[in-house]
N, C-alpha and C positions, 0 to 999 in steps of 0.2 A: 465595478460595484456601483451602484445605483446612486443618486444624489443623498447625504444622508440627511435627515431630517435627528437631531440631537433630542431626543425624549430624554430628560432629566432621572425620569423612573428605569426607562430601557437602559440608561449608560450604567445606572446603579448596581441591574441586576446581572448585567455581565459581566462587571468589576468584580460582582459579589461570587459569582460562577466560578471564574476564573481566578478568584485569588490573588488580583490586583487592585492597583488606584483606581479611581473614575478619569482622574485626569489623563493617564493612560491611553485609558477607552476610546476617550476624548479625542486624543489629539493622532492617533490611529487614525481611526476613523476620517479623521478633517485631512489627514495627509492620503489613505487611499482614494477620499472623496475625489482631492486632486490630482488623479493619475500617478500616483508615486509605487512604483513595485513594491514587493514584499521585501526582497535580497537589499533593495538602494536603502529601503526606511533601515532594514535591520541590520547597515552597513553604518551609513551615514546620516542616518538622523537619532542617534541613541541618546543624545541630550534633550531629543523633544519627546520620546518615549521613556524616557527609564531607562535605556537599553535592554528592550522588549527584545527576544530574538526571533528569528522566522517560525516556527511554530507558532507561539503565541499571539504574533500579531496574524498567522491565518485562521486560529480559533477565533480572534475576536472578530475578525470576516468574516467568517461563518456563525458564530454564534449571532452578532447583528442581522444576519439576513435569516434566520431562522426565525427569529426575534418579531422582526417587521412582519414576516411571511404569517406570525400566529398573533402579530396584534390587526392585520385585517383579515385577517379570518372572524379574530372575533368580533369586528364591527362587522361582518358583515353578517354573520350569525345572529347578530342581537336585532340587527336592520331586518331579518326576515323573519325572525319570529312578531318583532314589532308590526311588522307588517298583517299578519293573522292576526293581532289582536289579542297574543296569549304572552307577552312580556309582562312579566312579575319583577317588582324591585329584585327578591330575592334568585329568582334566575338572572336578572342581570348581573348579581353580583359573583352569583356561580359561574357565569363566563368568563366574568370580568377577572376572577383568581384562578384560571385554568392557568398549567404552567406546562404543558402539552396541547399539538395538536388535536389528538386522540381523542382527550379529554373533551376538549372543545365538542368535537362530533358526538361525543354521546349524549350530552348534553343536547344538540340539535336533533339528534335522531330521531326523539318522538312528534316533530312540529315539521319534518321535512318531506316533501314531495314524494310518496312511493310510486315503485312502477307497479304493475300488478301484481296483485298478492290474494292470497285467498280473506284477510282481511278486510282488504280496501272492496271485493269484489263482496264479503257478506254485508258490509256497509252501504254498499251501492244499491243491495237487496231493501234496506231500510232496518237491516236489526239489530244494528247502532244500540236503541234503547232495550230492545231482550240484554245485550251482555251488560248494561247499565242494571237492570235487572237484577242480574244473578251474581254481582259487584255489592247491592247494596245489602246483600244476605238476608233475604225476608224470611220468615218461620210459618210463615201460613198462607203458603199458593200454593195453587193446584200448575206443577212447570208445564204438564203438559197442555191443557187449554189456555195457559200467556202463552205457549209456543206457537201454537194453533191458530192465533188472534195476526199470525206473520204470513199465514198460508198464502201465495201467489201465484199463481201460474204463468200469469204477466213476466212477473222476475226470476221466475225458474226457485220459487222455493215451495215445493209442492207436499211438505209433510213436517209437522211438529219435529222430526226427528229433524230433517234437513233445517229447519229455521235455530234447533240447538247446538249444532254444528258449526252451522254460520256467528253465532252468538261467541262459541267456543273460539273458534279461529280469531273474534277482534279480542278475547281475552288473552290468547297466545300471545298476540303481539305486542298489546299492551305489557304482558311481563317482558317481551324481548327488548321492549322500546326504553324501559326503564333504568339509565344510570345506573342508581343505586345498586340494583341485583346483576347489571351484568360489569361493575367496578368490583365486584364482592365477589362473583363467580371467577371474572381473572384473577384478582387476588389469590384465591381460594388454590385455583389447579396451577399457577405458577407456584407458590410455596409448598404445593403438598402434591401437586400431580407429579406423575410420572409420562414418560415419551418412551414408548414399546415399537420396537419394530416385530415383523415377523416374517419370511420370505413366503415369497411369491412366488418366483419363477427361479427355481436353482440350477435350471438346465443353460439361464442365462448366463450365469455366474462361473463362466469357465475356469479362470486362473483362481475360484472362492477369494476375490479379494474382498466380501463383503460376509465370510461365515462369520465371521462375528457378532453380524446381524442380523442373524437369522431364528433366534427368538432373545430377543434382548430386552432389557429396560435398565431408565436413570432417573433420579429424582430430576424436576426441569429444573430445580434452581442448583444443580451442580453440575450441569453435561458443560461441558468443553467444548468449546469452536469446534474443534477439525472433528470431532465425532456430530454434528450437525450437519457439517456442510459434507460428509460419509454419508450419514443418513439421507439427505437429501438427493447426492448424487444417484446412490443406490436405487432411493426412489424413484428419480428418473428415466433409471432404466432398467424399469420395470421388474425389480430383481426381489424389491422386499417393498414391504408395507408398511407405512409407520403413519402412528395415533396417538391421541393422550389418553390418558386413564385418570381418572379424577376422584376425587371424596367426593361419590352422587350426594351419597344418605346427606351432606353436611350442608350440600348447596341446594339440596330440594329444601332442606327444614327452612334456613334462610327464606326460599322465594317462597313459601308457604308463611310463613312469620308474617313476611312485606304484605301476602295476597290476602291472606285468609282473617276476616276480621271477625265471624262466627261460625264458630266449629259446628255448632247444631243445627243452623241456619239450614232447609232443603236444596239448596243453589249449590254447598259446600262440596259437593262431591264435583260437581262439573265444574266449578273453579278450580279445582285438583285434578283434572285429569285434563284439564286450557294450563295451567303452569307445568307438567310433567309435558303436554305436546310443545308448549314455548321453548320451556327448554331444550326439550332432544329436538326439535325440526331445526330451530331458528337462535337460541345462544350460545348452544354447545359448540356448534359449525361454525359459527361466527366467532365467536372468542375463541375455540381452538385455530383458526386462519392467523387470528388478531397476534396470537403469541407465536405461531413457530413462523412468521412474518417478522417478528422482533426479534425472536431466538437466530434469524439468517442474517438480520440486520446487524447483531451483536456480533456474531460469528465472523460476517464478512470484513466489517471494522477492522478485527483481530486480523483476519487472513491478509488484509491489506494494509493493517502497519508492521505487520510480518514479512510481506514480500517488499515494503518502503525502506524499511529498516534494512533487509539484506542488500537491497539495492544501493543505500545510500553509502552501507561499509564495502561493496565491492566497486563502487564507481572512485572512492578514495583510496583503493589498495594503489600502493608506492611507483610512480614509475622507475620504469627498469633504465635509469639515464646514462648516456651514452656510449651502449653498448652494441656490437654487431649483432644481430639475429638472426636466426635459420629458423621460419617457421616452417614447421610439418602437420598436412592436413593426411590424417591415417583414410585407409581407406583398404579393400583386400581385391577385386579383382579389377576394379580401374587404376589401382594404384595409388600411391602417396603422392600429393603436391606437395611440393615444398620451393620456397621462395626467402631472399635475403634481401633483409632492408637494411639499411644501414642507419647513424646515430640519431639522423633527424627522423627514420621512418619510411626514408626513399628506397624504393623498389630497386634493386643493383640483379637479380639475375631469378629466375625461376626454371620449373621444370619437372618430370615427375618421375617416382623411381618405384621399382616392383621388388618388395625384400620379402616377402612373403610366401613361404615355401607352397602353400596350398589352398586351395579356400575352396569346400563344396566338391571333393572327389576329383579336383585339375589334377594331374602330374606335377611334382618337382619340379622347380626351373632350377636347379645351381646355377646354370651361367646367366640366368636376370640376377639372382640374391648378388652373386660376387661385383655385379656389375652395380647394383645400387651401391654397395658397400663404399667400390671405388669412386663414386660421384659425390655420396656424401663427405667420403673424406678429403675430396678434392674441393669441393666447395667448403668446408670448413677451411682448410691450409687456405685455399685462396683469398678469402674475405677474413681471414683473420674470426672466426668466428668466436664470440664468447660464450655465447648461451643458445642451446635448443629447444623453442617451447614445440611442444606439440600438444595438439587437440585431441581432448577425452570424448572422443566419439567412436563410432565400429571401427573396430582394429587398434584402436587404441596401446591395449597394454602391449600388444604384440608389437606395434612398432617402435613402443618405450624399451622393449627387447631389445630390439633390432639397433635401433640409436645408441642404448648402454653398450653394446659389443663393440660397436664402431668406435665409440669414445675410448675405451678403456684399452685399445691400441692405438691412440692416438700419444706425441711426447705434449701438444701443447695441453692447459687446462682448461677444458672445456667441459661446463655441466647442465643439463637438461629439466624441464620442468613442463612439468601437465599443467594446459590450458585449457579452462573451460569452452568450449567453444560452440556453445550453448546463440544462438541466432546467429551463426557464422554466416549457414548457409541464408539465413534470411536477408542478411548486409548484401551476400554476394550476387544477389537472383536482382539486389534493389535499384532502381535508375539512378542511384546517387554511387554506388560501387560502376556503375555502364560508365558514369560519367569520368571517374576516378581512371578506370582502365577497361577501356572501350575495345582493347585490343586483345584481353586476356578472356578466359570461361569463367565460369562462377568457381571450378572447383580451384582453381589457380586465384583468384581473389579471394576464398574463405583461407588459403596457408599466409595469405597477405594480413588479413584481421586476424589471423591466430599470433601473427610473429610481433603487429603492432595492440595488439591490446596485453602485451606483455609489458612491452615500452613504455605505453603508458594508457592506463586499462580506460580514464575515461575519455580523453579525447575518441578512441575507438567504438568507445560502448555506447554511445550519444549519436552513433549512426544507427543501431540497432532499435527496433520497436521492443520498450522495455520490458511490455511482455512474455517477451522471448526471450529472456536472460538466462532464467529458470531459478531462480532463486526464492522461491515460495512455495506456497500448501495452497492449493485449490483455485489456483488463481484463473480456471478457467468455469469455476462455479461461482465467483462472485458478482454485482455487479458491474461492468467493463467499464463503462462513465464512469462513478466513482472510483477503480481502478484505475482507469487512466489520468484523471485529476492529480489523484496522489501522486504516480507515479512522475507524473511533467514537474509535481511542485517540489519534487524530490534531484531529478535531472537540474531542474534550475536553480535551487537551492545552492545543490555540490557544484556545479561549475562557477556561478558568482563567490563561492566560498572561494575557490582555487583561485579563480583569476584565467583571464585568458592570452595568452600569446597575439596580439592582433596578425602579426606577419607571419603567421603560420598559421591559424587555426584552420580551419574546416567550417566549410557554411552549417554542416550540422553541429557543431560546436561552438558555432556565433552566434545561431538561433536562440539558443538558451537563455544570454548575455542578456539582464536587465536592461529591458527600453529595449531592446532587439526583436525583429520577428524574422521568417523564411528569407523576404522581399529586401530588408535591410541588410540580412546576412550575403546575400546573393550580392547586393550593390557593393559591399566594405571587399570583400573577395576580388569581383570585377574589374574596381578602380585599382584592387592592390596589384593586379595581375598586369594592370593595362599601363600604369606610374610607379611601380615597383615599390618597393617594402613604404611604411608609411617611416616618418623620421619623429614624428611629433603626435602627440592627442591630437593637438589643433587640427592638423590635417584631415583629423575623421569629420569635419564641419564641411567638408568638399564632398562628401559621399551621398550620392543622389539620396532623397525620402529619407537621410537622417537628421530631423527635425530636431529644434533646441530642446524640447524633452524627452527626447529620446536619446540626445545627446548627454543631458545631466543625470537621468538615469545610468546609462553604459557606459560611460568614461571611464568612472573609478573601477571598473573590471576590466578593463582591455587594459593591457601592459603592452609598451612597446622596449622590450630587450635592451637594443643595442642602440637606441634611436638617439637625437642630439638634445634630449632633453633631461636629465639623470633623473626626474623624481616621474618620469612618466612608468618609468618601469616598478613603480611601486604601487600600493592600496591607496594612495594621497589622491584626496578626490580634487582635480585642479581649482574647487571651489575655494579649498585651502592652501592653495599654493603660496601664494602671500605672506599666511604665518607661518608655511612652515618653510620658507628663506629668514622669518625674522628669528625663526629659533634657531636655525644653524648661525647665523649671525649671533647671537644672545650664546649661543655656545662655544662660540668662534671658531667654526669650522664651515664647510661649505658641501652644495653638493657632493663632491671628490670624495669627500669623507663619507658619505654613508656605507654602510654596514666595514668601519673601523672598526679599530679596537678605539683610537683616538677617540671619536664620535662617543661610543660606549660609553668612555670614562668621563668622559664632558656629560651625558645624561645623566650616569648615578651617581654624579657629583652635584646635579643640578637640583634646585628646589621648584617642586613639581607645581606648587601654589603661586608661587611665584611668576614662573611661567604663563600659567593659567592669565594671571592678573596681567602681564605684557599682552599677552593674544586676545585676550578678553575668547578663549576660548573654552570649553568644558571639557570637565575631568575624563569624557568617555572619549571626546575625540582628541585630545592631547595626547593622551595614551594612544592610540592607535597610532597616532602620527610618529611619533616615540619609538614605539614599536617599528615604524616601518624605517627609521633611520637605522635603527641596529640590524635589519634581519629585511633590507631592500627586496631580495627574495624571494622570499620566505614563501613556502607550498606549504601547507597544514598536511599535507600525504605525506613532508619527513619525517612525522613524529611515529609514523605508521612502522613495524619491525617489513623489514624486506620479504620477498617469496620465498618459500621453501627451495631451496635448489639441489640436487641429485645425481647424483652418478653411476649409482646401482640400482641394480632392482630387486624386489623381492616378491614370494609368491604368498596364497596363502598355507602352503604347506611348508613355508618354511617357518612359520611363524608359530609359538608356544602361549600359550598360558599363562601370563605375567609378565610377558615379556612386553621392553619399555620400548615405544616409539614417538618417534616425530613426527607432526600431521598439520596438515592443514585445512582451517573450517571452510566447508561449499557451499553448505547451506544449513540455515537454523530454521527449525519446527516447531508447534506447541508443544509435541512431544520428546524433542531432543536436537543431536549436531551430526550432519553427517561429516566426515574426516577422509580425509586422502590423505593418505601417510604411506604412497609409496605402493599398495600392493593392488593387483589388479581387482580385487572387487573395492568397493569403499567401504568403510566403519561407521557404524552408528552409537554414539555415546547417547546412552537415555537419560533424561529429564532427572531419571531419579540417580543417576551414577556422574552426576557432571560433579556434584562436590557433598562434601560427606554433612552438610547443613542444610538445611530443607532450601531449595531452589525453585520461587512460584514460576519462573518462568526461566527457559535455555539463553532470553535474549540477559538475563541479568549477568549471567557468567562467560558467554562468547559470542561472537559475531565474527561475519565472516570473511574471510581473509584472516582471521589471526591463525598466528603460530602454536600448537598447544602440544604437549604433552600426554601422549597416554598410554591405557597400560593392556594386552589382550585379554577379556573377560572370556571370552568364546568362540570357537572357529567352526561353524556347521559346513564341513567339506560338501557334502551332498546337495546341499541348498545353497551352497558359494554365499556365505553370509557372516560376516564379522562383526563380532559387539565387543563392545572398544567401555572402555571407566576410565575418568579425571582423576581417580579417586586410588591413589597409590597402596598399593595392596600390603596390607599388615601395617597402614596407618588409620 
């Protein structure tokens, strides 16, 4: 963030924006000025902010730099009109209350540089003063000998008709130039136009995923994200056509009103037929740009706290902790990988097996099927296995088949579960999986990410480029810059939320870590590898290029477990290490004691103000310190209900109409949730079936990873397509 410069007016009006203090604003601001992260302020500085949390202090980021961006805009605006010599008190002050860029530019648009236009080129003729002329609505000339008085041959204006033309075109633009009619035209087809598509090319449109829009229309001020960025896509390729439609009759009468100052006037007709060409050549084009420009901007926002949002609840789904795992990558004629990590994650055996009777007209194999059977069930008895995830990709339910038969003659209990495995293959193709195991294929590294991002889904999913997860609508029609912005600020969010392991983590899992980058995570890794596990924070002060702010930054998120320091393995930033010995002390208990029951009962017996007043510390951070005595720990993913886990399968023929299942969300839409509950297609619960009270949006009632309940509304065998209701039938 830039140096900031503290505008009194500026801090006011993003206090005011936003719904907060100034002092807030304020002291944001003076703390990113200073290189302070998002995660560290909205960790450890909440008595100097409020306790503003990460969102809030990245709006006022962005709102400030939006801010700045449109207060020299508009000095520079007023500096160039200044500069022509057509600055007016009251234009200045129309600049000066612009609370849009946009705004600003229309505002400039009639005093700024054009390239060639058929305007600037009749002005260049000299006939400037003819459309001055036919502006000031005279009642007694003769047009055609003033037109005549323009005749050139020098300048290519060789007929009264041609010098009325030229006259005609600087009044065009003069309507197109003008603020007022083209603020009142957008008004106008936002509130009351409509957005029609109509196809184009339907021999394109093989699978018709776009008949819907193939004569369509919506009012614009109620169309929905994901049917925009539909429309757009469509129109991309080249499948259908989309336009606005507007009240003409209400927006000519308007620039007719603005233009027209005598109606009997003999000029009146060619001023009316210079505002109907302004219009259609030059405001219509441009103000229709100007909105479905907005309408994708509006759209993309949505698409992209859509896919932030699902990203943010599936990087917090629960790890699977210390359990054995058999991950299974499905596959049909190369075969299943499958691979076992054990509690920490470590690789203990791999290899691949063929249970798949057929694929594409092969022969039978009984003796591969019999022979996978026996390997998987030898590799469960042998590693003790607890859990099978396997990856929803080709072959998928069939090998969810194949794994429930094995299981359900097995004596030990062992139960299975579908993994999304959604950028598996992209980890495994990636030089950081080459680096991981250098010795194995890709398809043997994707059943390695299928069995550890069950373990623990974000340590895993933070190798993966996020957007490859899949967990969004359109995410490859919106902007990819801002997509990927959100998407880093959302990775680094969750992981300084969690905390990280120092002695275990992964260089793409330390990258994340406030005050951390690639280069740092690379060195904390290398030293750990090279002087074995670290024992103390202090020690990460020995780790090449990790400077003392980058040091006070990332300390309070790296945890070291087992190490000889007991308050290291908690959220205690060691800035506060001092008070928080005098409060164990003040409580009379000591390290040892955290997360007792002893410690517990010495807190909520203790007087919190009191406190306060020993540490001379604040109510936000005593509390946390508080908190971390009781719950040393403590993962915000426990609070999270576990994976769905399984031991049968079901088809969709086996399923009825009413009938109640268990499911779990993959992904949330504007339009609804899709659901895995077990049978080999997925369910989609609609927007309007998620709960029996109106629902503006699927993210208000689920997200993803939760556990939910529902109930079959409808099974199209033909079309293999299940619609699923939250909405329990005969309530």
């Amino acid at each position: 963030m830039a140096e900031v410069n503290l505008n009194g007016d500026l801090i006011k009006k993003i206090a005011h924006d936003l719904k907060i203090k100034t002092n807030q604003v304020d002291k944001v601001l003076e703390l990113l000025a200073d290189n302070n992260t998002v995660p560290f302020i909205a960790r450890y500085r909440k008595e100097v902010t409020g306790a503003l949390d990460e969102e809030q202090i990245r709006e006022i980021s962005k709102e400030y730099d939006y801010q700045q961006n449109l207060l020299k805009r508009k000095d520079d605006v007023i500096r160039l009109i200044d500069e022509k010599g057509k600055l007016t008190p009251e234009l200045k002050a129309k600049v000066l209350a612009c609370e849009k860029l946009a705004d600003v530019e229309d505002l400039y648009r009639p005093y700024k540089e054009k390239k060639k236009t058929r305007a600037t080129m009749a002005i260049a003729k000299g006939l400037e003063p003819l459309a001055e002329l036919f502006l000031a609505f005279p009642s007694d000339i003769d047009i055609i000998k003033e037109a005549e008085k323009y005749i050139d041959e020098e300048k290519d204006v060789k007929s009264a008709e041609a010098a009325i033309q030229g006259a005609q075109d600087i009044i065009a633009e003069i309507v197109s130039d003008s603020p007022e009619i083209r603020q009142f035209v957008k008004k106008v087809i936002v509130n009351e136009g409509f957005i029609c598509t109509k196809v184009k090319a339907e021999e394109l449109d093989e699978r018709n995923v776009y008949e819907i829009y193939y004569d369509y229309q919506e009012p614009i001020n109620k169309i929905v994200s994901h049917r925009i960025l539909a429309m757009n896509r469509g129109e991309n390729e080249k499948i259908i056509r989309v336009n606005i439609e507007e009240p003409k009759e209400k927006v000519m009468n308007f620039i007719f009103k603005q233009m027209i100052k005598d109606e009997r006037a003999v000029t009146t007709p060619y001023v009316i037929a210079s505002c109907e060409d302004g219009y259609k050549r030059l405001i219509k084009p441009s103000v229709e740009r100007e909105i479905r420009a907005e309408l994708k901007e509006k759209a993309e926002a949505q698409a992209i706290n859509i896919f932030s949002e699902n990203l943010r609840n599936l990087l917090l789904q629960p790890p699977m902790k210390g359990k054995m795992v058999l991950g299974v990558d499905p596959a049909y004629r190369t075969g299943c990988k499958y691979a076992v990590v054990d509690e920490t994650g470590k690789l203990l055996d791999f290899g691949v097996i063929f249970p798949h009777e057929k694929y594409k007209g092969e022969t039978v194999n009984e003796k591969r099927i019999d022979e996978a059977k026996r390997t998987i069930k030898q590799v469960i008895e042998k590693y003790a296995i607890e859990i099978v995830a396997i990856g929803n990709g080709t072959a998928s339910r069939e090998t969810e088949e194949f794994i429930a038969g094995v299981l359900s003659n097995l004596k030990q209990d062992v139960s299975y579960i579908i993994v999304s495995e959604a950028g598996a293959s992209v980890y495994s193709a990636s030089e950081l999986a080459k680096e991981e195991f250098p010795d194995l294929n890709v398809e043997e590294r994707s059943a390695i990410s299928i069995a550890r991002r069950l373990q623990d889904p974000l340590s895993e999913l933070v190798k993966i480029d996020s957007k490859s997860i899949g967990v969004g609508q359109y995410q490859h029609d919106v902007t990819q810059s801002k997509l990927n912005e959100s998407l880093n600020f959302v990775v680094e969010t969750t992981v300084n939320r969690v905390g990280v392991n120092v002695n275990t983590a992964s260089t793409a899992l330390l990258k994340y870590v406030s005050g951390c980058n690639a280069s740092v995570a690379k060195n904390i890794v290398k030293y750990r590898d090279k002087f074995g596990k670290f024992e103390n924070r202090e020690q990460l002060k020995q780790v090449p290029r990790f400077g003392e702010k980058s040091y006070e930054q990332a300390i309070g998120f790296l945890r070291i477990v087992d190490g000889d320091q007991i308050l290291d393995k908690t959220s205690i930033h060691p800035e506060n290490y001092d008070n928080a010995r005098l409060l164990l002390d003040y409580l009379k208990c000591d390290d040892k004691d955290l997360g007792t029951e002893k410690l517990k009962v010495a807190i909520n017996k203790s007087d919190r103000k009191h406190l306060m007043h020993i540490t001379t510390l604040g109510e936000h951070t005593l509390n946390d310190i508080l908190d971390a005595f009781i719950a040393p720990n403590r993962d915000p993913r426990d609070d999270i209900a576990q994976p769905l886990l399984r031991k049968g399968i079901m088809n969709l023929e086996d399923l009825k109409v009413g009938m109640e299942l268990q499911g779990t969300v993959r992904n949330v839409v504007d339009f609804g949730a899709f659901i895995d509950c077990g049978v080999k297609e997925g369910g989609l619960v609609h927007l309007s079936k998620l709960s029996k009270a109106y629902v503006k949006h699927p993210m208000d009632i689920v997200n993803v990873g939760d556990i939910v309940t529902v109930y079959v509304e409808n099974i199209d065998l033909s079309r293999r397509r299940l619609s699923l209701t939250m909405i329990k039938p005969g309530s």
